[in-house]
N, C-alpha and C positions, 0 to 999 in steps of 0.2 A: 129656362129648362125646368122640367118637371119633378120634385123631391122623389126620391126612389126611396123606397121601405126596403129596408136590411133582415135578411134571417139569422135567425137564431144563432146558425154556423157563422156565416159573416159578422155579427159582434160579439160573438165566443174568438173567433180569429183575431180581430179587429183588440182585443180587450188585452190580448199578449206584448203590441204596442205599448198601451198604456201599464202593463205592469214593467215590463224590462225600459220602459225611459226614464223609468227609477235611478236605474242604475247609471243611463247615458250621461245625465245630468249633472249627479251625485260622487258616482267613483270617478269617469271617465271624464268630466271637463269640469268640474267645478270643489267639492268636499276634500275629495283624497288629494288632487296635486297640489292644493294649498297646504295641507296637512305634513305631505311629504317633503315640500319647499320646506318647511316650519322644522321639523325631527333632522333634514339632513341640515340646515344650519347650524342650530343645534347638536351636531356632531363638525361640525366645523368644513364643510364643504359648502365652496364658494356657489352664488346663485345660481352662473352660467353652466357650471359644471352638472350641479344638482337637475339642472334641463337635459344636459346630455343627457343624462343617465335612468330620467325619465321615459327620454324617446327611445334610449337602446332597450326597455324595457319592453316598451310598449311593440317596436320592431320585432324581439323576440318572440314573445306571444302569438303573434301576428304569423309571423314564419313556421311557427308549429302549426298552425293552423292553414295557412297554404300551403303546407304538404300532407294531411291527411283528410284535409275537403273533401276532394273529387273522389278518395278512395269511399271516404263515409256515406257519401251522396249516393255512389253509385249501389253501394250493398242494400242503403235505405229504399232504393228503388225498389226491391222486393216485396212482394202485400205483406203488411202489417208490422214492419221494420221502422216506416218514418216515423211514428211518433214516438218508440219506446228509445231511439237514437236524441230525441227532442226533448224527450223527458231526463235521462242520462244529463245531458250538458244546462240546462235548466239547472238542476238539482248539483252538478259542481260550481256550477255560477252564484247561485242565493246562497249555498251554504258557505264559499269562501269568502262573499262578498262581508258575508255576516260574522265571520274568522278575522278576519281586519282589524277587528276591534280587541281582539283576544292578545294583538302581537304586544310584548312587554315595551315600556316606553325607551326611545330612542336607539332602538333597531331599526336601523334605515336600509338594512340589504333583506331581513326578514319580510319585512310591508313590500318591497319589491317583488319580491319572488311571491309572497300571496296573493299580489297585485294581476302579476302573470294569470295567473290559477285562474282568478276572475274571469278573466278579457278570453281567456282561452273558454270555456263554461257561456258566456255570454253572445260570443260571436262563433262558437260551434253551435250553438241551439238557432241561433238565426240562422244557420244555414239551409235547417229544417222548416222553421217557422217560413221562411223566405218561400219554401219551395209545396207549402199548402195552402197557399197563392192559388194554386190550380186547382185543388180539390174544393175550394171552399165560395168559387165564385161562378157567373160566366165569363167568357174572355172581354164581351162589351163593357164588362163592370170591375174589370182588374184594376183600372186609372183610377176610378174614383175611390173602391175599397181601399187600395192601398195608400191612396191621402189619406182616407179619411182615419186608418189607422193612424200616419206621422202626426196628422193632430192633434186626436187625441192621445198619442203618445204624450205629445208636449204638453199638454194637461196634466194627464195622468202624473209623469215625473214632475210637474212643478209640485205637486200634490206634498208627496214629503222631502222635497227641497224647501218647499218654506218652512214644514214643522224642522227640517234641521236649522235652516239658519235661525229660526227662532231660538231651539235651544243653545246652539252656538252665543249668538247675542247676547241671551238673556248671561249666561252663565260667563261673557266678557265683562256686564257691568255689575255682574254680581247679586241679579233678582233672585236668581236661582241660586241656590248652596253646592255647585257642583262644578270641578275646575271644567277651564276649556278643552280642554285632554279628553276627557270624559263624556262629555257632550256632543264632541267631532265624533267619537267612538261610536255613540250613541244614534248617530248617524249614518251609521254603516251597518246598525242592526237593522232599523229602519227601513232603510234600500233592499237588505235581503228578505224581510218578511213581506215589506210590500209585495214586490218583486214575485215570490213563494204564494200568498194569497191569490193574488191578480190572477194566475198563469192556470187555476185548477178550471174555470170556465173552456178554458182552451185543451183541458187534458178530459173533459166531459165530452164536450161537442163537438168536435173537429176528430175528422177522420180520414183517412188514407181512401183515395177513390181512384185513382189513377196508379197504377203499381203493375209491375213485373210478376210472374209466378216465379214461386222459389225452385232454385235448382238442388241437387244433392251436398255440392262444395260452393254456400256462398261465397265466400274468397275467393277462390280462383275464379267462377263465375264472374265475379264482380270485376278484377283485372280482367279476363277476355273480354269484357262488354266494354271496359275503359278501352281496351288495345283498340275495339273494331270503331271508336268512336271517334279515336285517331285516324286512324286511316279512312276513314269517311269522311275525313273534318270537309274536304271540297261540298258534301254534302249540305253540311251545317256555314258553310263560309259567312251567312249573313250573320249569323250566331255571333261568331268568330270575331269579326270585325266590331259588332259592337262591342262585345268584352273587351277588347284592345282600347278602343274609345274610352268605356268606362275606365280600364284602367289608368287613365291619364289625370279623366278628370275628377275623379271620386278619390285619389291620390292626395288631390289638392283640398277637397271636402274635410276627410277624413282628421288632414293633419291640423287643420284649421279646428279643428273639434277637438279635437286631445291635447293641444297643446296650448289653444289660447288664455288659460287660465296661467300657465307657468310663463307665457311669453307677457302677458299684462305684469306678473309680479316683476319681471326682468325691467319691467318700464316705470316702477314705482309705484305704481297702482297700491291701494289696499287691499287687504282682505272683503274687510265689509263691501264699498264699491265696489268689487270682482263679484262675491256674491252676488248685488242686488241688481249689477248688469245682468247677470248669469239670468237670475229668475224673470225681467223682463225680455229679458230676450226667448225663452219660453213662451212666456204669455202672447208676445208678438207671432211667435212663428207657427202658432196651434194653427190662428184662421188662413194664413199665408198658406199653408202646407194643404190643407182643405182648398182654397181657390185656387192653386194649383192641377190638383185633379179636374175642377169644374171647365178651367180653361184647355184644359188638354182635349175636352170633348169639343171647344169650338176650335180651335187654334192647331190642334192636333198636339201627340205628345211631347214629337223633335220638334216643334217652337218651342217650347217652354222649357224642354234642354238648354235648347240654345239661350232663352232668356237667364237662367238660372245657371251656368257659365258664365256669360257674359257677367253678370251679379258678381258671378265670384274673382274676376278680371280686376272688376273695379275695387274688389275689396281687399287683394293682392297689392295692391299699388298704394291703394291707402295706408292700408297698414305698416308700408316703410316707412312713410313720413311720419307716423301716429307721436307724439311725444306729452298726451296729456287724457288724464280722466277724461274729457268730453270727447278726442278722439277716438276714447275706447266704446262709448256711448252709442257715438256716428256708426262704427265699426259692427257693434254688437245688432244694430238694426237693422244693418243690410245683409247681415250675416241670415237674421229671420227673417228675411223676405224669403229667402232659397234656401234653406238647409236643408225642411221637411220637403219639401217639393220636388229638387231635384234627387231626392233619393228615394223617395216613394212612385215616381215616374220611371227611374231606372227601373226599380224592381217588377212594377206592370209593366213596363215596354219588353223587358227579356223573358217574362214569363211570358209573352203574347208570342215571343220568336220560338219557342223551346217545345219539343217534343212533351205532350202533360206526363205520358207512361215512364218519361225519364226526367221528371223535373228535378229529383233530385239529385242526379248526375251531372247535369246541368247549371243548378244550382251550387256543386260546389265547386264546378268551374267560376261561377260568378263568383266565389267565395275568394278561388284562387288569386283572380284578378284583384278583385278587391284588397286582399290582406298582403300581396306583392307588393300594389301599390302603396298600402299602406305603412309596409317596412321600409319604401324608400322615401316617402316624406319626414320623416320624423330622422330617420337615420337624415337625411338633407341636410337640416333645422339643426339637430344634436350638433354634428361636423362641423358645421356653420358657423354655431353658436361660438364656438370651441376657439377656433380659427382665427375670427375676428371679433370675438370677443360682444358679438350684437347676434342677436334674434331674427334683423330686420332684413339682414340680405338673404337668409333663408326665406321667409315667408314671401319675399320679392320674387325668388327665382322659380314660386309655383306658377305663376304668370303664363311661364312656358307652357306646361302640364296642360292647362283648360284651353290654350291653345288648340295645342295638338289632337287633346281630345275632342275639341268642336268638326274640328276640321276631319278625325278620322270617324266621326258621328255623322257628318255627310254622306258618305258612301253609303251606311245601312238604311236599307227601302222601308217603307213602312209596314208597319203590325199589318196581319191580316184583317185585322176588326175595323181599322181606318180604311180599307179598301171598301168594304161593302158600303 
């Protein structure tokens, strides 16, 4: 296959990737939940607890955000609306992420609640970011842009994951004159300036081309166009049916990311080794996420779902047994074969089925799915934890989830771009 040249739009786009997997890496599965494991011991809450109370966090956040998606998506549909909505949650995202560092030591319900803030700022701008997908490509080149962003994503964010765990380290064995408090801290300023820098090519070059005319009352406009979009849904049915898919199996993704850091601690794991699986596991998954899209051109893009499920089957199953660093190892590798790929394929494959004039309406339908789903894995996991006192039969019983979703991934026909 013949290397395609990218414009100036496409790595202006592509470049917002690698600033916000800053954050993916950093707050969301690596820095922060080890930090908070650390603060709530330290306040004397048992480990397994300290996981609940993670994942009811994280459910929360998530659940504010699957209820004002579809409303936000659909108002952004309006010209000139998506990116000042994109800029908005961007700009609560970096500056709380970078707040993190400010909360006084051993407040473990403060870091929570600012924790929220984040996740809420982070995964409202990707709603946007998600749904200029359509302005910024052609439809034959959505597979590959959109890998080719998950990988360098995973660049991008190893970027200051390793200057954190350096100064984490260093300032463990004492090279640096600076406690480990301060340094994790340090780490969280890090992720929001990156983060803050990265994202200004994307607020230059990327623009709104696909859009609605504005009405008199955006609001109520925005609900009648949600209401008629319901009552069309037989219209949109192929839409439909893959979001349901997605929601099963990106359920299972999602929780596998946010929590494998606190579910390693629960298995004895160290700090350091969680770390420095964390960052190989990065480096692995850049070119993974990248040959992902390249095989979606031969293989189509529902092969590579399917492969990338199936990845996740096997890595469900593993991980019950897992009872040692090296199984976290095994675990960590297979996890990068597919992470980037099957969520960089989802995102091209539903922007290939969606209306472009309503991709943002659209898109926070995707959102919705997504962050429903993603309140009930962790909410699983937490309850789970709780119960039987183990991590393991939660993450077992996602097994179902990629299931279901293979199987409800069947039904939807292919993208129009794989027809021609």
């Amino acid at each position: 296959m013949k290397l395609r040249k990218y414009t100036k739009t496409e790595n202006s786009w592509v470049m917002y990737d690698w600033a916000n997997s800053a954050y993916s890496i950093v707050i969301t599965t690596a820095v922060f939940p080890l930090f908070f494991k650390s603060v709530a011991t330290d306040a004397g809450i048992e480990s397994n607890v300290s996981t609940a109370y993670l994942g009811y966090t994280i459910a929360i956040a998530t659940f504010i955000l699957a209820m004002i998606g579809p409303i936000l998506g659909t108002i952004a549909d309006y010209k000139g609306l998506k990116k000042k909505f994109f800029f908005a949650f961007f700009l609560i995202g970096s500056v709380s992420t970078m707040s993190l560092a400010f909360v006084p030591e051993g407040l473990w319900l403060p870091l929570l609640i600012i924790y929220a803030i984040t996740a809420v700022g982070f995964h409202g701008a990707n709603i946007f970011y998600d749904a200029f997908l359509v302005d910024v490509t052609a439809e034959e080149k959505m597979d590959e842009v959109s890998a080719r962003g998950f990988g360098l994503g995973y660049i991008g964010g190893a970027i200051p994951f390793i200057l954190s765990i350096a100064l984490i380290l260093l300032a463990e064995k004492g090279i640096i004159p600076i406690p480990m408090v301060i340094a994790t801290k340090m780490a969280f300023v890090i992720t929001g300036i990156w983060w803050f820098v990265f994202t200004i090519p994307m607020l230059k070059n990327v623009i709104q081309i696909h859009s609605i005319e504005r009405e008199p009352n955006l609001l109520a406009g925005s609900f009648r166009r949600l209401g008629n979009t319901f009552k069309e849904i037989k219209k949109y049915r192929t839409v439909f049916i893959f979001l349901l898919a997605y929601f099963f199996y990106i359920d299972g993704v999602g929780t596998i990311i946010s929590m494998s850091t606190a579910y390693g601690t629960d298995l004895g794991i160290s700090a350091t080794n969680l770390l420095i699986i964390l960052l190989a596991t990065q480096l692995v998954a850049a070119p993974f996420a990248i040959i992902y899209g390249k095989l979606a051109y031969k293989f189509s893009v529902k092969t590579m779902l399917y492969v990338g499920i199936f990845v996740y089957v096997i890595i469900c199953i593993y991980a019950f047994f897992m009872t040692s660093t090296m199984d976290f190892w095994i675990l960590a590798m297979l996890v990068a074969t597919s992470q980037g790929g099957i969520q960089a394929l989802s995102r091209s494959y539903f922007a290939q089925l969606v209306p472009k004039e309503k991709s943002n309406e659209f898109f926070g339908f995707y959102n919705i799915f997504g962050k429903f789903a993603a309140v009930m894995g962790p909410l699983l996991v937490g309850v789970t934890a709780q119960l039987t006192g183990s991590s393991a039969y939660g993450v077992f019983s996602l097994v179902i989830l990629f299931i279901i979703g293979g199987i409800l991934l069947r039904m939807v026909p292919k993208p129009q771009s794989e027809l021609v």
